[in-house]
Residue, then its C-alpha position, 0 to 999 in steps of 0.5 A: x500500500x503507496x502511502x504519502x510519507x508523513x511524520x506523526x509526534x517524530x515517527x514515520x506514518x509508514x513505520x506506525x502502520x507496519x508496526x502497528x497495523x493501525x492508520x493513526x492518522x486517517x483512519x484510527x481505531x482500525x487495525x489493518x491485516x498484518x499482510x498489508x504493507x506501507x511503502x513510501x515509495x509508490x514505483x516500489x509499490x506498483x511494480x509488480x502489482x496486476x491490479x492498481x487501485x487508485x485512491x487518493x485526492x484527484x487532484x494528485x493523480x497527473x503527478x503519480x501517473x506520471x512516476x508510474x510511467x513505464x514502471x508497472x506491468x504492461x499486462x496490470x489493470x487499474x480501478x478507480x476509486x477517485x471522485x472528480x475531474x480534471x480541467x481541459x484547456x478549451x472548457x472541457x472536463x476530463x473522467x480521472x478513470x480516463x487520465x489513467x488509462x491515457x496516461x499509463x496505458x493500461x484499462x481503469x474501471x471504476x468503484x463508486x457507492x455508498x462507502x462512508x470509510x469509517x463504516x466500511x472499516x466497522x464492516x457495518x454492511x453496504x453495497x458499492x457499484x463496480x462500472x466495468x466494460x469487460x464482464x470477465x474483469x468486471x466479475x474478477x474484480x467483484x469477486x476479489x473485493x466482495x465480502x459479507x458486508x461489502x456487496x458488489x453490483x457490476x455494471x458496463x455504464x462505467x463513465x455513468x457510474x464516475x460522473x455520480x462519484x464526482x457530482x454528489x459531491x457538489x449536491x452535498x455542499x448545497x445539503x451542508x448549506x441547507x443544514x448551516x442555515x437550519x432549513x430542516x429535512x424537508x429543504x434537504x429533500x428538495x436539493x437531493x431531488x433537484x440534484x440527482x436531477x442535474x446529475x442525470x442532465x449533466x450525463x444527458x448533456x455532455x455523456x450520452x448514451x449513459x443508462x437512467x438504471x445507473x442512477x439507482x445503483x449504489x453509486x447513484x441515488x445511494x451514496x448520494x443521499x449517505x452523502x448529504x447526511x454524512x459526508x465530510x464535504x456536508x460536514x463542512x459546508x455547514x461549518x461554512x455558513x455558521x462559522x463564515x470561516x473559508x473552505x480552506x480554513x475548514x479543510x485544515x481545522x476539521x479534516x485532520x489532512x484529508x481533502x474536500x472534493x466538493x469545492x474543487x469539483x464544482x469549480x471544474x464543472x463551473x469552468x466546462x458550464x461557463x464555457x458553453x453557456x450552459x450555467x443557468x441550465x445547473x443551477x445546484x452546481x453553479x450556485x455551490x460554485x458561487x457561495x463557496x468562491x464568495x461570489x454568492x451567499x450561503x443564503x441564496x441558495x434558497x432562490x437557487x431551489x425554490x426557482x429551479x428550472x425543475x419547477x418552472x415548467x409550464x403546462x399547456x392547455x390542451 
């Protein structure tokens, strides 16, 4: 297991972990299987691994494929466990499952559902979506990462199921919001609907041919609502508003070193909206763009919902 060198009260991370088997920084209170190993050096990692998966804030992952280059094994494959995109020059976006596989020219499928880490580490049960192509890899891959607790769906609609990943987490900024400004339930209802609405336009749009079934798959409508209640980017979007710290201090007061992906991700949606005109067609996704750059404020989100286009649609007479 690559992990990122750290020094925790004088020591390695990685001599904690292989003496301890325990993550103390990013997931205490778990023991790991003595058999899992943590190495600083990523190219020592992956050199002989048949199978790479990918977990680690996207906005790393250009910089690590690129030590890996020419240094895997051309017959490995990869999965994705990353949510978010990359910017292209020109207003585009780009799938990370995509950079992988140009980059290190090896096939990247994609894990995506309702996995909250600290109750997968619990083994309280849940279920997760594996988007794979190929149906004997996809039906390996299940059967290597199932468990009683942890059950698999594998479905073909790969770039589907990455698009959720990363999109949910721009709706739970605007459930966070929802929750700092004390608007109750019901309100949090509304931006999970009007959400997974955008979500599946946004694929229309820009990823046609995506399947509708996708959506309610666990790594759909499922790990978006266990996002809107428990997520780390909810968490502090409703610090946000009650606190008027900025996403930054938040990140580094309340997330012991992890990274929000919610900011980040709508600031890359907003760029590929922006650029096609396309803003007041997502209005979720550009106003959590706006509140958390400062442009708006957390209390405008209310007009953002309460005028969606989902409820402006006018019936003619017949």
């Amino acid at each position: 297991m690559y992990v990122y060198e750290e020094m925790i009260n004088g020591k390695k991370l990685t001599e904690i972990i292989n003496e301890q088997h325990e993550n103390v920084k990013y997931l205490p209170g778990h023991k790991l299987p003595a058999n899992v190993e943590a190495i600083a050096d990523v190219v020592e990692a992956a050199k002989d691994a048949d199978i790479l998966i990918f977990v680690l804030p996207h906005q790393f992952i250009k910089g690590i494929c690129s030590t890996l280059l020419g240094k895997i094994k051309p017959t490995a494959i990869a999965l994705s466990l990353i949510k978010g995109f990359d910017r292209l020059e020109g207003g585009g976006i780009e799938l990370i499952s995509h950079i992988i596989h140009r980059h290190l020219k090896i096939p990247c499928h994609v894990l995506m559902g309702a996995n909250l880490a600290n109750e997968v580490a619990n083994e309280q049960f849940c279920e997760t979506t594996i988007g794979c192509r190929d149906r004997k890899i996809g039906a390996m891959l299940r059967d290597i990462i199932q468990t009683e607790y942890f059950r698999v769906v594998v479905v073909d609609d790969a770039d589907t199921v990455e698009i959720c990943g990363a999109l949910k987490n721009i709706v739970a900024c605007g459930a966070g919001f929802v929750d700092g400004l004390g608007l109750g339930d019901n309100t949090k209802a509304a931006v999970i609907r009007l959400g997974l609405m955008e979500m599946i336009k946004f694929v229309d749009v820009f990823y046609p041919g995506g399947k509708l079934s996708t959506f309610f798959e666990s790594c759909g409508v499922a790990d978006l609502i266990t996002t809107c209640f428990g997520g780390r980017n909810r968490k502090c979007s409703e610090a946000f508003v009650k606190t008027g710290k900025s996403i930054k201090q938040l990140e580094d007061e309340l997330l012991n070193g992890q990274k929000l992906q919610g900011p980040i991700t709508a600031e890359e949606v907003h760029f590929m909206l922006k650029s096609k005109g396309m803003e007041d067609k997502f209005p979720i996704f550009t106003t959590v763009h706006k509140i958390c750059t400062g442009e708006l404020k957390p209390q405008d989100f209310v007009s953002c919902i309460r005028e969606h286009p989902e409820h402006m649609v006018k019936y003619e007479a017949e």
